[in-house]
N, C-alpha and C positions, 0 to 999 in steps of 0.2 A: 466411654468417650468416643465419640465421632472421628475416623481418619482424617486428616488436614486434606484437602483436594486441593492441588496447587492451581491457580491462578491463572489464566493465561495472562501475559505482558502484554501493554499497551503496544509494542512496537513488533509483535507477533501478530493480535488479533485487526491491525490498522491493517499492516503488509496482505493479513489476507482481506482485508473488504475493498481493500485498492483493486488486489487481480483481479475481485468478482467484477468489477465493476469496468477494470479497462480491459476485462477477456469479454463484456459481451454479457454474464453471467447474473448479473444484478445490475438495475437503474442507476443512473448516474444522482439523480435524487434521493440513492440509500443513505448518502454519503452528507446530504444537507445538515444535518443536524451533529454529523463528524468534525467538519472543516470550518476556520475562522480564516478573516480576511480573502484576500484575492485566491484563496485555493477551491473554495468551489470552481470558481468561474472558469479557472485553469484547467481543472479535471472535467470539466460540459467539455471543453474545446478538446481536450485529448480524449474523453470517452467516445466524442462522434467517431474518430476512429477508427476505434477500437484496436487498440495498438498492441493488447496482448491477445486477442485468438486467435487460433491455431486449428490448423487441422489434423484430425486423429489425435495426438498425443493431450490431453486435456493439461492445460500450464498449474505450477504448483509452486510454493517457496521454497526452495532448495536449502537456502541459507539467507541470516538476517546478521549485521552487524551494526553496532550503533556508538555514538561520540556524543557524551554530554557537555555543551557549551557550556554551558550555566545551569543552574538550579530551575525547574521548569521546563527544559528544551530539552528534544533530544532531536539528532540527525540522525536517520536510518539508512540503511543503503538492504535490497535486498536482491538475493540473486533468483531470477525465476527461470525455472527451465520446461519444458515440454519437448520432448522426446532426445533429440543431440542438439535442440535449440537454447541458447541461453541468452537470458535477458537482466540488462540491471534496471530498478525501480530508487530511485531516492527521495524520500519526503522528511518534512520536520510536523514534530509536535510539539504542541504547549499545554501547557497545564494550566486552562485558568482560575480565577477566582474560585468558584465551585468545585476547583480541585478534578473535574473532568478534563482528559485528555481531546485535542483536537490538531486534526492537520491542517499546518497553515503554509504547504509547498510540499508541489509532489513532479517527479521529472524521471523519465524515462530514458535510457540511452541503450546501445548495441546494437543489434542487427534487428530491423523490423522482421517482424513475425513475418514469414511465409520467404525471405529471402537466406539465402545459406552464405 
């Protein structure tokens, strides 16, 4: 019998293709075929930013916690940190028809990268 490998969680494997994406680290186009409704278009306008890199300390998710509204959705909240910097990240997911997971809102708050 084959070990069970556990799974990564949708709101694990999202948090990280979000940092690649607004540290600079991956195209903001990885994420096209991730996100439904107005959450692309959201995430172009926050990746021109690039609102998570960081200098030296490479950013990573420290911590994820999440609220299920309803059956389908979930709220994420994630904590990102690089080096004594800490950042929150919040997005939602849905589940659609196909049973694929996708982000449809993603919002950034705390201290922009590079200020203390």
């Amino acid at each position: 019998m084959r070990p069970v490998v556990p799974q990564p969680q949708p709101t694990d494997r999202f948090a990280e293709l979000l940092l690649a994406v607004l540290s600079g680290q991956r195209p903001v186009h990885a994420m096209l075929r991730h996100t439904a409704g107005r959450a692309y278009d959201d995430l172009v306008r926050l990746a021109e930013r690039v609102p998570l890199r960081t200098r030296g300390a490479r950013p990573v998710v420290r911590d994820i916690g999440w609220f299920e509204p309803r059956e389908g959705a979930v709220e994420v909240f994630a904590r990102i940190g690089a080096g004594d910097r800490l950042r929150a990240m919040a997005f939602r997911l849905e589940q659609g028809r196909d049973l694929r997971w996708r982000c449809t809102a993603v919002e950034l708050g705390g201290p922009r990268a590079g200020s203390r």
